[in-house]
Residue frames as a rotation matrix with the C-alpha (Angstrom) as fourth column:
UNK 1
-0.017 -0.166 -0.986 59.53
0.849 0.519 -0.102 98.07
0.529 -0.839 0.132 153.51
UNK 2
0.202 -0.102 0.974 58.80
-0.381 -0.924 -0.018 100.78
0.902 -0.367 -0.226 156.46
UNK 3
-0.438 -0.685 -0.582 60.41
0.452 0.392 -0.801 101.06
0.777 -0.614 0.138 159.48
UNK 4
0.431 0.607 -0.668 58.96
0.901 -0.254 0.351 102.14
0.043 -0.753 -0.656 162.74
UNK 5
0.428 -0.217 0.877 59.17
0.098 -0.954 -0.284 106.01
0.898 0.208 -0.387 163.39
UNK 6
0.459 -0.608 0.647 61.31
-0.881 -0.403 0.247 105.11
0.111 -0.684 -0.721 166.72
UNK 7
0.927 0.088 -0.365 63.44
0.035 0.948 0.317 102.12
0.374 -0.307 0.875 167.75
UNK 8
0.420 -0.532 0.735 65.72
-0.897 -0.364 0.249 102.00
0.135 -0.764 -0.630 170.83
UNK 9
0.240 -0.140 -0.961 68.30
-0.196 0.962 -0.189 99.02
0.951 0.234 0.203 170.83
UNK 10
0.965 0.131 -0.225 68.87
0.137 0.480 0.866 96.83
0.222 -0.867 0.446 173.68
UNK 11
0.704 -0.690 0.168 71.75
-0.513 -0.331 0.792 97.18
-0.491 -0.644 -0.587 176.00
UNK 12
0.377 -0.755 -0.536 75.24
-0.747 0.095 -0.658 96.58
0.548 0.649 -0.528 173.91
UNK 13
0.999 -0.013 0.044 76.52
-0.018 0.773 0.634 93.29
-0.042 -0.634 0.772 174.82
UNK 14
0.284 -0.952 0.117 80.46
-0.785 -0.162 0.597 92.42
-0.550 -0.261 -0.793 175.71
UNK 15
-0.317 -0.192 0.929 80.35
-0.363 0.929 0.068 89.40
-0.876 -0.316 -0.365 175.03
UNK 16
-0.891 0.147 0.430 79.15
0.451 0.401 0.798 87.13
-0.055 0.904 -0.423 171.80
UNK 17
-0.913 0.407 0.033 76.42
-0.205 -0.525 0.826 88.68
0.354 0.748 0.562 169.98
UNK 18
-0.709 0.596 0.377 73.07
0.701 0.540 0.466 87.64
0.074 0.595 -0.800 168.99
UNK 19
-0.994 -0.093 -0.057 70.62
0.078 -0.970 0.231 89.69
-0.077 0.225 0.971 167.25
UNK 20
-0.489 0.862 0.134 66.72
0.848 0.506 -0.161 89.97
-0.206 0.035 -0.978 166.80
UNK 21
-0.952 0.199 -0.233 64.17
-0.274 -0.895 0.352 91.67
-0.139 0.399 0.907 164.90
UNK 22
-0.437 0.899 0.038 60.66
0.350 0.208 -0.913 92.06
-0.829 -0.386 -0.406 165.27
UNK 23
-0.957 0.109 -0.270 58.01
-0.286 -0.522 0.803 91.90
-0.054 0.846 0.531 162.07
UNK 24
-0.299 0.940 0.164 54.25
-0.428 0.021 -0.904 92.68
-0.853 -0.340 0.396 162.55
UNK 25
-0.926 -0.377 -0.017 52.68
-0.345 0.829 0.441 90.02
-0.152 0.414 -0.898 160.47
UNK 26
-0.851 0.515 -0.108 49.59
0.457 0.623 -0.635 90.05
-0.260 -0.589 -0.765 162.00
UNK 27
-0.867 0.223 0.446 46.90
0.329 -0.416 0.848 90.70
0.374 0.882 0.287 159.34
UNK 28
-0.163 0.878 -0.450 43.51
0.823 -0.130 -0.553 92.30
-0.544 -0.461 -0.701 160.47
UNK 29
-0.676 0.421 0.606 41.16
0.203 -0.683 0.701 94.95
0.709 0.597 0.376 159.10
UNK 30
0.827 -0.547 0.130 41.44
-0.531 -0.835 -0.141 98.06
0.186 0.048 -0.981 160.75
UNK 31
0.251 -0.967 -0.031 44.97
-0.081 0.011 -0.997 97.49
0.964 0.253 -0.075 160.51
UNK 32
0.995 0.078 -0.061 46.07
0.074 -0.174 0.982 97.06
0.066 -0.982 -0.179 164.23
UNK 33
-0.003 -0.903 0.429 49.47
-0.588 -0.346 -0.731 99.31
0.809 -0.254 -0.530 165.09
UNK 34
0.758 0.029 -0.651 51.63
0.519 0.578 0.630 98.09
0.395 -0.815 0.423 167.85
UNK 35
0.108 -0.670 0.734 54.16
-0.962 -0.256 -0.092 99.29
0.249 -0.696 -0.673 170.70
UNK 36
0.522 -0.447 -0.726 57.06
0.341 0.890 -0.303 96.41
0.782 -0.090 0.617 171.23
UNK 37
0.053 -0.774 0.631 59.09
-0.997 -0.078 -0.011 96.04
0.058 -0.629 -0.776 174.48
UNK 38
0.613 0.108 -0.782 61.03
-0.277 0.957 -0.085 94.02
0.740 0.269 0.617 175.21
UNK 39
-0.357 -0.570 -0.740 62.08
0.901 -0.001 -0.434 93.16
0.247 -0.822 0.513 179.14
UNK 40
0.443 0.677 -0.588 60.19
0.763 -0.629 -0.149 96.08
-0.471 -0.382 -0.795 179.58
UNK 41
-0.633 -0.640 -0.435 62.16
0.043 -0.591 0.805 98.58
-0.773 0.491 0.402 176.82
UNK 42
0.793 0.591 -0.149 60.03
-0.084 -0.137 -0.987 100.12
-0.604 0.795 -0.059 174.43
UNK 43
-0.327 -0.922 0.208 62.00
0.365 0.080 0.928 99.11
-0.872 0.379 0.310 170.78
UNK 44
-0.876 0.168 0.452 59.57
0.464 0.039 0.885 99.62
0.131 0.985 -0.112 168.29
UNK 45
-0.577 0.424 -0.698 56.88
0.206 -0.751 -0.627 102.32
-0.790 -0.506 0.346 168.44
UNK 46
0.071 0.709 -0.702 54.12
-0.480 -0.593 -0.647 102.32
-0.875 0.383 0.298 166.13
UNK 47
-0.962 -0.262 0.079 55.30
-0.131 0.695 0.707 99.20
-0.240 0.669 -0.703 164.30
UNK 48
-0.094 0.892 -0.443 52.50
-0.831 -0.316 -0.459 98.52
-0.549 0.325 0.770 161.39
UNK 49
0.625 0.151 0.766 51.73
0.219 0.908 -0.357 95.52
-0.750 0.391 0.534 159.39
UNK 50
0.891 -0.233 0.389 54.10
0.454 0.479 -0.752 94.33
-0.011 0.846 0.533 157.31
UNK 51
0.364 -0.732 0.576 56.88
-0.834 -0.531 -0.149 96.35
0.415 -0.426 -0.804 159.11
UNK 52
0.123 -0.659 -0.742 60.20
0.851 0.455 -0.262 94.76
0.510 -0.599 0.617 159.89
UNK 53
0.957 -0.160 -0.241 62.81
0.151 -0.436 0.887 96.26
-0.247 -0.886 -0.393 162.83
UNK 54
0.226 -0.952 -0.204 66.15
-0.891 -0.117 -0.439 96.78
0.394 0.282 -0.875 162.15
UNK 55
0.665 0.214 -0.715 68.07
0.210 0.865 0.455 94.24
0.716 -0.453 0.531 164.17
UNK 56
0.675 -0.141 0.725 68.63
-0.575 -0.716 0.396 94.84
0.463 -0.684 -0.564 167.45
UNK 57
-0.035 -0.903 -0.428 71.63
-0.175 0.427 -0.887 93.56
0.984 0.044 -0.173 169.11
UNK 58
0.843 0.324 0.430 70.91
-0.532 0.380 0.757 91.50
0.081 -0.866 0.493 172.71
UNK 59
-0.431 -0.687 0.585 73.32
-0.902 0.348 -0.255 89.38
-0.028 -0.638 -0.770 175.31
UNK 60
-0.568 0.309 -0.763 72.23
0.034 0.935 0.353 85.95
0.822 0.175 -0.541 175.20
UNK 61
-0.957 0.174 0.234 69.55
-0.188 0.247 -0.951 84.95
-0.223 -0.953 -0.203 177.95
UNK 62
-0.433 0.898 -0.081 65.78
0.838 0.368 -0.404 84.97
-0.333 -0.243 -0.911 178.58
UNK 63
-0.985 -0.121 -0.120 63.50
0.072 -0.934 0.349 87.61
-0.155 0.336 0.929 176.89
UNK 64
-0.423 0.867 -0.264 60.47
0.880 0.322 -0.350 88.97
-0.219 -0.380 -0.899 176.96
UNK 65
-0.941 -0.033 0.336 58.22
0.223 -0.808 0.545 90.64
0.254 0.588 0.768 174.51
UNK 66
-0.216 0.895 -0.391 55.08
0.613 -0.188 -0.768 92.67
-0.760 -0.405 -0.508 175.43
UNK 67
-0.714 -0.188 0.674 52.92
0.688 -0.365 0.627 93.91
0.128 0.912 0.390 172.95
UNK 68
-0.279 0.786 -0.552 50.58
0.648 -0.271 -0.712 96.79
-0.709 -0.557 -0.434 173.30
UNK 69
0.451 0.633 0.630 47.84
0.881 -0.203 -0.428 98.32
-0.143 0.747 -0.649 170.72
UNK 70
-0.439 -0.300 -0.847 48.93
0.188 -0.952 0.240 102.08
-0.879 -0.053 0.475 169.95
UNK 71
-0.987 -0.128 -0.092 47.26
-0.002 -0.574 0.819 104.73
-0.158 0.809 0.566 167.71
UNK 72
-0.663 0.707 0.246 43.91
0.072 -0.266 0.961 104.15
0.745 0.655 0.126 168.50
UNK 73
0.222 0.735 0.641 41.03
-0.643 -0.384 0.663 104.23
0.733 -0.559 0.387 171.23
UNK 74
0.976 0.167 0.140 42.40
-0.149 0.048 0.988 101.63
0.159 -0.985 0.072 172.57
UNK 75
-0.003 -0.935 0.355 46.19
-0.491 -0.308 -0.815 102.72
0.871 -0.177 -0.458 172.59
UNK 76
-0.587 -0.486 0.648 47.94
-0.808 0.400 -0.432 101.04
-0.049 -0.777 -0.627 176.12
UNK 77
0.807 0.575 0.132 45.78
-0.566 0.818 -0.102 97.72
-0.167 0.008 0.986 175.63
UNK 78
-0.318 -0.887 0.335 47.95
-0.793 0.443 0.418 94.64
-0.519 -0.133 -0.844 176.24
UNK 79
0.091 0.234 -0.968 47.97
-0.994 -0.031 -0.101 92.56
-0.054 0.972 0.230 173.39
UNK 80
0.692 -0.387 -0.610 50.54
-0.127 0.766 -0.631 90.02
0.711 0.514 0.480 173.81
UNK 81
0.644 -0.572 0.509 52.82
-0.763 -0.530 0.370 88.88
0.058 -0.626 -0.777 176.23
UNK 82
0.930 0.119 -0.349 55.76
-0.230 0.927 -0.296 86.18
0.288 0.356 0.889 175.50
UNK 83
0.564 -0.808 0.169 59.11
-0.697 -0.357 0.622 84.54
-0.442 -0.469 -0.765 176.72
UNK 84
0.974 -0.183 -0.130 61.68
0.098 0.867 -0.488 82.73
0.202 0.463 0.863 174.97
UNK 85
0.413 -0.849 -0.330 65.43
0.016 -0.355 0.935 82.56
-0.911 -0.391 -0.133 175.40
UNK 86
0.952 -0.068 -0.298 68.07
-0.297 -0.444 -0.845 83.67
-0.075 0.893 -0.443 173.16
UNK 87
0.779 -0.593 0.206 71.34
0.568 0.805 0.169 82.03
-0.266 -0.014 0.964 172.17
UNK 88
0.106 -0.953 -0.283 74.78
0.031 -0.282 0.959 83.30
-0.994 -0.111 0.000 172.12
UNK 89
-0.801 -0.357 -0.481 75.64
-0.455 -0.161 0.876 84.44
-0.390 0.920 -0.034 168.04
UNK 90
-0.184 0.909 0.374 71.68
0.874 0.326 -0.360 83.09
-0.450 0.261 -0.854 167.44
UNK 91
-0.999 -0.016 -0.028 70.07
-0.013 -0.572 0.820 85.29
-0.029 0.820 0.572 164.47
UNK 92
-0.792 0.605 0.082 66.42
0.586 0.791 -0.173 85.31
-0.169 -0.089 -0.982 164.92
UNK 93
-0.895 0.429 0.122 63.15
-0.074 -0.411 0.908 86.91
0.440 0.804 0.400 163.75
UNK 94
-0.870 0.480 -0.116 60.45
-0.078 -0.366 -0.927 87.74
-0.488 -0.797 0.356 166.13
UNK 95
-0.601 0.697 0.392 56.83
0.419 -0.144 0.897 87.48
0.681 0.703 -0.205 163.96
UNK 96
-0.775 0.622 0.113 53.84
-0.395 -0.336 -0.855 89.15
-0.494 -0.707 0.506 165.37
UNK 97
-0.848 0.368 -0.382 51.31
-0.242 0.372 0.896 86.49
0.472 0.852 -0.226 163.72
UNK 98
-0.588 0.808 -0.043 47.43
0.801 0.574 -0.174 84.64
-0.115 -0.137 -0.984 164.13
UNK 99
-0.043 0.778 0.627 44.31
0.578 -0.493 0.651 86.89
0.815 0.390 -0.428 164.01
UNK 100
-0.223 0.112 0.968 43.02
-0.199 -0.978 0.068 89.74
0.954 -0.177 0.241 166.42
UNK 101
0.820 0.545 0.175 41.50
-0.431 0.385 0.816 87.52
0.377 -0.744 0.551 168.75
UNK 102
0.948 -0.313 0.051 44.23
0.255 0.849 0.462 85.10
-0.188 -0.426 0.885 169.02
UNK 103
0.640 -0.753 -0.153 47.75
-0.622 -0.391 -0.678 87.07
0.450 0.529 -0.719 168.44
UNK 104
0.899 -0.421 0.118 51.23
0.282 0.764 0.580 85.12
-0.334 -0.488 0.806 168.68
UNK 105
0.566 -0.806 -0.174 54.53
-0.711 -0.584 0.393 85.31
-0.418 -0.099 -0.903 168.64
UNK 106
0.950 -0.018 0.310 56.65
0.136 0.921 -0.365 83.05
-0.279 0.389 0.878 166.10
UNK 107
0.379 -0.846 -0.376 60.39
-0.870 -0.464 0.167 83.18
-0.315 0.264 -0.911 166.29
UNK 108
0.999 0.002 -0.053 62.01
-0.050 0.419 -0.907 82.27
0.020 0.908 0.419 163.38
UNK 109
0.368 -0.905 0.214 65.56
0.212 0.305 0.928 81.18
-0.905 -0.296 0.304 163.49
UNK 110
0.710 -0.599 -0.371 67.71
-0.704 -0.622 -0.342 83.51
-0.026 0.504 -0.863 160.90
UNK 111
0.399 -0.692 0.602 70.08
0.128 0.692 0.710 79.98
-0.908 -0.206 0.364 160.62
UNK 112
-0.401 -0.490 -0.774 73.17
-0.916 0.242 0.321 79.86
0.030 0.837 -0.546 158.03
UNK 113
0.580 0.315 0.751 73.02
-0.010 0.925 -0.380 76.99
-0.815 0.212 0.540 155.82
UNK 114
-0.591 -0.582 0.559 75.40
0.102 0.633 0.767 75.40
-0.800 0.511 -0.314 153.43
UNK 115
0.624 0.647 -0.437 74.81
-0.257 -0.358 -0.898 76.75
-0.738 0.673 -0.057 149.71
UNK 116
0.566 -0.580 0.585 76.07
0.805 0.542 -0.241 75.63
-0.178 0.608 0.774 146.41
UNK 117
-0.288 -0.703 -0.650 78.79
0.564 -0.673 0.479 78.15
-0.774 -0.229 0.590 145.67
UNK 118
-0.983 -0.181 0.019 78.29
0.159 -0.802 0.576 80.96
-0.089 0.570 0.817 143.70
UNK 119
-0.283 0.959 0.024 74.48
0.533 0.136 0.835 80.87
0.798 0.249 -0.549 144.46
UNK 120
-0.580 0.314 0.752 71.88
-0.758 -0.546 -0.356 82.61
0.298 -0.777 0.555 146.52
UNK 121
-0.788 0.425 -0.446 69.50
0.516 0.850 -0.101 80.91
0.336 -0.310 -0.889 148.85
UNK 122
-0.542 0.674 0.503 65.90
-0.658 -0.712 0.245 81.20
0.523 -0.198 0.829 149.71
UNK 123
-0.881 0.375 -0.288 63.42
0.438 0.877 -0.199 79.52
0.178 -0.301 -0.937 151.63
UNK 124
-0.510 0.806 0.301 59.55
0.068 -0.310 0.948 79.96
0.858 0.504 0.103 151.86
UNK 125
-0.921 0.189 -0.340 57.17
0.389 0.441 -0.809 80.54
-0.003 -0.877 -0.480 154.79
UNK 126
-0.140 0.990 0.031 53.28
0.450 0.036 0.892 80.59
0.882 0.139 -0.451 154.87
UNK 127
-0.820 0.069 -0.568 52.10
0.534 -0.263 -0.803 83.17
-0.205 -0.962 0.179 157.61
UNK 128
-0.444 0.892 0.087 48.64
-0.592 -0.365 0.719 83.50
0.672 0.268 0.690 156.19
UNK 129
-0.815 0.410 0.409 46.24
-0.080 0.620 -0.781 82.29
-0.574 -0.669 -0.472 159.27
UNK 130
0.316 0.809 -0.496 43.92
-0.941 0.202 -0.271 80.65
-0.119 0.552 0.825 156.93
UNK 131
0.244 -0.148 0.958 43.43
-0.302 0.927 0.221 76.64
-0.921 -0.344 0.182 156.56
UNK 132
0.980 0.091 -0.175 44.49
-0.171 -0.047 -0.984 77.33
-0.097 0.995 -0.030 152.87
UNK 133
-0.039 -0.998 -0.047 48.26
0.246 -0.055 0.968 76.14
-0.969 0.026 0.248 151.77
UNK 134
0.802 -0.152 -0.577 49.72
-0.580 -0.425 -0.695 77.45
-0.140 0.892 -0.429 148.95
UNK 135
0.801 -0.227 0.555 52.13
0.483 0.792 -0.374 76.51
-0.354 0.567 0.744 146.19
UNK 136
0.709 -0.334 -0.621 54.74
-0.378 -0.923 0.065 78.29
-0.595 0.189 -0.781 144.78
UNK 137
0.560 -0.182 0.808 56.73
0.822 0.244 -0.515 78.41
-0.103 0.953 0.286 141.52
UNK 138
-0.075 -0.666 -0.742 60.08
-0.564 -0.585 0.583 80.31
-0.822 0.462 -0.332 140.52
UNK 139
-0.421 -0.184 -0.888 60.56
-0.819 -0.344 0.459 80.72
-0.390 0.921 -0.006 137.10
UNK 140
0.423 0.776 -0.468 57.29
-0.842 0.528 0.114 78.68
0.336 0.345 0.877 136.23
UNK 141
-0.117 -0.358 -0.927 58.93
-0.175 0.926 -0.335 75.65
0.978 0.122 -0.171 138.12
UNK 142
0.804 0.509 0.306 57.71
-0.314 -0.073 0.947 74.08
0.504 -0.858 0.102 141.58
UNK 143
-0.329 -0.912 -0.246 59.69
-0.245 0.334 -0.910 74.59
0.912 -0.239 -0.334 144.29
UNK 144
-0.955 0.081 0.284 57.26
-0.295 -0.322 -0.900 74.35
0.019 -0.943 0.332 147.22
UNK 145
-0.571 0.820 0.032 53.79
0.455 0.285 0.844 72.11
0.683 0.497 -0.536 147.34
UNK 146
0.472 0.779 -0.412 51.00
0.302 0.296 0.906 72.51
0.828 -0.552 -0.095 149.57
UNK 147
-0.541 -0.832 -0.124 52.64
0.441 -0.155 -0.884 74.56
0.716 -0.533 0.451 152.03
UNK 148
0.222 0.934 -0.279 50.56
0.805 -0.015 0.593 75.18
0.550 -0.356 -0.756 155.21
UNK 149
0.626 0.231 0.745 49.95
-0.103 -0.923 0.372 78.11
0.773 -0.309 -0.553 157.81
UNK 150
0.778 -0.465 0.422 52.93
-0.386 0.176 0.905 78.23
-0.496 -0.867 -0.043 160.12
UNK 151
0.364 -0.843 0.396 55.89
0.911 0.411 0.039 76.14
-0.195 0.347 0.917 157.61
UNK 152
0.737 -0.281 -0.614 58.73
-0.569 -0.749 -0.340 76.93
-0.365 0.600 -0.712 156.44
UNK 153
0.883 -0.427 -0.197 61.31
0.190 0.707 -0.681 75.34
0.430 0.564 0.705 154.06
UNK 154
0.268 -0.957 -0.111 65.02
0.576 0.067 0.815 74.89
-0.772 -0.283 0.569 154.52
UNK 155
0.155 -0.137 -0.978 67.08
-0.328 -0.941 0.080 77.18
-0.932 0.309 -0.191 151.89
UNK 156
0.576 0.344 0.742 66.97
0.447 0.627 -0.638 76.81
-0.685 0.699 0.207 148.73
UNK 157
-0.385 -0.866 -0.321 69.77
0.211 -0.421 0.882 77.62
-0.899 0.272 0.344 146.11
UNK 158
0.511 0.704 0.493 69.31
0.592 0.128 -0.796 79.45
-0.623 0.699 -0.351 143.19
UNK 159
-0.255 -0.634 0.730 71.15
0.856 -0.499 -0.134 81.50
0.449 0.591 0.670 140.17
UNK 160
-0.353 -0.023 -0.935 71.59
0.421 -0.897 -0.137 84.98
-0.835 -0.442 0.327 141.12
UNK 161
-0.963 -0.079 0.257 69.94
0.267 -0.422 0.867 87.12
0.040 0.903 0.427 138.94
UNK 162
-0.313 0.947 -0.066 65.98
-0.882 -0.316 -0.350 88.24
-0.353 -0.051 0.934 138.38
UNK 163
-0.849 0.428 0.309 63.46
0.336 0.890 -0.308 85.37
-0.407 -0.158 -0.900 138.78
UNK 164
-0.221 0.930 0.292 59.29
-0.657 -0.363 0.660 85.51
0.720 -0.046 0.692 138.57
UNK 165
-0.909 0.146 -0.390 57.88
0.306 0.870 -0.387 83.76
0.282 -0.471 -0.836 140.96
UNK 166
-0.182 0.962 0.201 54.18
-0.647 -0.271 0.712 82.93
0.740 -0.001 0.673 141.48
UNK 167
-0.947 0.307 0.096 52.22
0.111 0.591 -0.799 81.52
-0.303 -0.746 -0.593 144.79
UNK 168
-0.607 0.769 -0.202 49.11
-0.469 -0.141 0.872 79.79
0.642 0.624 0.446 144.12
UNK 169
0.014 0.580 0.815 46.20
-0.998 0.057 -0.023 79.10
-0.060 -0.813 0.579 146.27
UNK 170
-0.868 -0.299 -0.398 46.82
-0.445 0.824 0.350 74.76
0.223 0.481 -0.848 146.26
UNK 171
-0.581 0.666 0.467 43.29
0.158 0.655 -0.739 73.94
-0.798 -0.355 -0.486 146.60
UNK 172
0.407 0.813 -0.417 42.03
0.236 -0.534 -0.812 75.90
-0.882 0.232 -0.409 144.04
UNK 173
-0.153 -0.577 0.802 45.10
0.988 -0.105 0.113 76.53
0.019 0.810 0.586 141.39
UNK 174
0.974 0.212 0.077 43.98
0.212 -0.977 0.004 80.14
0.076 0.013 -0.997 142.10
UNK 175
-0.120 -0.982 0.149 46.92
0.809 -0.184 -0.559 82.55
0.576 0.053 0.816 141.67
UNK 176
0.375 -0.175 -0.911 47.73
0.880 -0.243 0.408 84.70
-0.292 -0.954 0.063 144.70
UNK 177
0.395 -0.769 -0.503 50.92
-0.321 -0.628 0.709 86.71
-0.861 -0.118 -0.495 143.86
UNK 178
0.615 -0.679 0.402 52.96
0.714 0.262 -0.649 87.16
0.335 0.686 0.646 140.82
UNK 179
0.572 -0.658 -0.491 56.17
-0.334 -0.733 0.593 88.89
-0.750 -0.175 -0.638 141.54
UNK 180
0.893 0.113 0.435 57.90
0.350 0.433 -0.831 89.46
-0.282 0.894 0.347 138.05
UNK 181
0.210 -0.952 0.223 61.51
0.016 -0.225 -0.974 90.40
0.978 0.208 -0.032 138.73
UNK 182
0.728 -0.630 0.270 63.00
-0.256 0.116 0.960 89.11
-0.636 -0.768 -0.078 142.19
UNK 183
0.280 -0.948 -0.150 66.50
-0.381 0.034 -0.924 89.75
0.881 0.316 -0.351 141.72
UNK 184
0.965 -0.255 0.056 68.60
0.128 0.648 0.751 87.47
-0.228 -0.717 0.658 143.76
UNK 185
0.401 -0.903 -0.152 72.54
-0.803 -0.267 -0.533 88.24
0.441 0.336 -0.832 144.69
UNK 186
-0.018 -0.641 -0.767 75.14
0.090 0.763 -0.640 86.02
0.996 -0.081 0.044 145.05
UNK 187
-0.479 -0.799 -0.365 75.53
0.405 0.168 -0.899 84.64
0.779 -0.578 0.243 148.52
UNK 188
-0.569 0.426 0.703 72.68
-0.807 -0.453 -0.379 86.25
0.157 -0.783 0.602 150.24
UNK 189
-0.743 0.647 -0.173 69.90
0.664 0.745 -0.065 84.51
0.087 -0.163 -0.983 152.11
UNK 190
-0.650 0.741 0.168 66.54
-0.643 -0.654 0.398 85.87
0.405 0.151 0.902 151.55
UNK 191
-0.894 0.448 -0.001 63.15
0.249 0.495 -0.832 84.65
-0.372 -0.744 -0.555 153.00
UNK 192
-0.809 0.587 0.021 59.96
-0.077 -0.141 0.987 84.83
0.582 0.797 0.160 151.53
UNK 193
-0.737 0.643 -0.209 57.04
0.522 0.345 -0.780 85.32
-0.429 -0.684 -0.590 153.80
UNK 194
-0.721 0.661 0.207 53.39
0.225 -0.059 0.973 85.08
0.655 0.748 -0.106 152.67
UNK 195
-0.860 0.442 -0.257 50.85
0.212 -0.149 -0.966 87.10
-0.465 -0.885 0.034 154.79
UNK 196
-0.874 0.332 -0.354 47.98
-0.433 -0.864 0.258 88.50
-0.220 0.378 0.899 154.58
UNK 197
-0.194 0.891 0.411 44.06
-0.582 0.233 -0.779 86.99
-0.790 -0.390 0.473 153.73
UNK 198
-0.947 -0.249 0.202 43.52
0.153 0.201 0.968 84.65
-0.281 0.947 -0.153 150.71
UNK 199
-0.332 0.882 0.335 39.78
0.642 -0.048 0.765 85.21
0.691 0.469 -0.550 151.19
UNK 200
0.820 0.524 -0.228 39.53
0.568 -0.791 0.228 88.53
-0.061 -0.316 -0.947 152.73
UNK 201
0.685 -0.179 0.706 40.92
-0.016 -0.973 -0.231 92.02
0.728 0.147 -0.669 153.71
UNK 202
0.291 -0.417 -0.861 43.97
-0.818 -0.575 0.002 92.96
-0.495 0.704 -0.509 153.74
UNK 203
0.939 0.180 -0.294 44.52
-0.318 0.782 -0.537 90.47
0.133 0.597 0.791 150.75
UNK 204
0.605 -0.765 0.219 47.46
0.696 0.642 0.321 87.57
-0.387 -0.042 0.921 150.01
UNK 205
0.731 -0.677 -0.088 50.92
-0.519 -0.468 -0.715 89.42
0.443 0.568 -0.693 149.44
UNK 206
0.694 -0.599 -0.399 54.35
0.644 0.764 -0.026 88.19
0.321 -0.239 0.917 149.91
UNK 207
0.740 -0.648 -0.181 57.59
-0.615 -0.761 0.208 90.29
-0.273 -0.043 -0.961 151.51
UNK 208
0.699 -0.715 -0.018 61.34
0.712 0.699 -0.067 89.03
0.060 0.034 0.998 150.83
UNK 209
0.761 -0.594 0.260 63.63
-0.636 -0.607 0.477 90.59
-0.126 -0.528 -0.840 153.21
UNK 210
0.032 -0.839 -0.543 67.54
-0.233 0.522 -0.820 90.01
0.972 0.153 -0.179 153.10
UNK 211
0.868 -0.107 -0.484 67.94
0.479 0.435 0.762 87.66
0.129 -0.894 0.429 156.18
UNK 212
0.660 -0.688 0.302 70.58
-0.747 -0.559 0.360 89.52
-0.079 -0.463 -0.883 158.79
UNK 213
0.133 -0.890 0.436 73.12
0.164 0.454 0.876 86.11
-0.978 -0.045 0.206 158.48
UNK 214
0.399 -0.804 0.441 74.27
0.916 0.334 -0.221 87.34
0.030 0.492 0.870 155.22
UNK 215
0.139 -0.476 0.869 75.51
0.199 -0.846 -0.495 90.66
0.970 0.242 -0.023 156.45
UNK 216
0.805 -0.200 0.559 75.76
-0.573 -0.508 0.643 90.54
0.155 -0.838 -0.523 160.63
UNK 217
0.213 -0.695 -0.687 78.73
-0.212 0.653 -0.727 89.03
0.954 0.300 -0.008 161.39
């Protein structure tokens, strides 16, 4: 995981939390860097594929992210421009997702969720822009069919400890991704997101960040 080489948090609220973090998502070949503001506040500088933010800590209300190319010829090009509101103690994930032509913004709701006890939870989400779902399989066992561009699952409980877990192309049985030792702790919530091209450049990979509700309070 890298982090942008600057990020400036939003104005400290008084009042009830809520937090948000931006994660560039948005596959393409050249790579396409970005400059985030948000409300007009630069937060993330030079944010690269497959880069999360920290989370940044915001007042409930209306927001508004502008994205804008950086690092190359055309540096200050406006990319993106989007509003959504934010909720009071809301947890919430920002994507920067679709294709060069067509970029978007997909916030993802960082929601607790009832878990069997002594277990972790995960849940899955497909943010490959391709008409291709995929499958996926912890410890050779399906937990996820035919999962399309844009889902995501509800959490899913599992033993703490080290897993494998494979995602396969579901039209094809093609394997994608093997990842042979996700360790999973008690009591977190993790997220699995699948980017990247299944039939091009930069190819199918998966990330699995700890989600901020099992450590902001």
């Amino acid at each position: 995981m890298r982090y942008p080489t600057q990020s400036e948090p939003l104005p400290m609220p008084e009042d009830s939390l809520a937090f948000i973090r931006l994660f560039h998502a948005l596959a393409s070949d050249p790579e396409i860097i970005v400059d985030v503001y948000i409300n007009g506040r630069l937060v993330a500088e030079r944010l690269r594929y497959e880069s999360f933010t920290h989370y940044l800590p915001a007042r409930p209300g209306n927001y508004t992210i502008t994205l804008y190319e950086s690092g190359s010829d055309a540096a200050g090009e406006k990319l993106l421009e989007v509003s959504f509101p934010l909720q009071a103690e809301e947890v919430v994930t920002a994507a920067i997702v679709g294709s060069p032509d067509e970029p978007g913004i997909q916030v993802i709701s960082d929601f607790e969720q009832d878990t069997e006890d002594d277990m972790a939870a995960m849940r899955f989400m497909n943010l490959s822009d391709t008409d291709t779902p995929v499958s996926i399989y912890v410890d050779q066992k399906p937990v996820v069919y035919d999962l399309a561009y844009g889902e995501i699952t509800t959490f899913l409980p599992f033993a703490p400890g080290r897993h494998t877990m494979t995602v396969q192309d579901s039209t094809t049985g093609q394997t994608l991704v093997t990842h042979p030792a996700l360790t999973l702790k008690q009591d977190n919530f993790y997220t699995v997101y699948g980017v990247g091209r299944i039939d091009g450049r930069p190819g199918f990979e998966v990330l699995i960040p700890l989600e901020g509700i099992s450590y902001l309070s």
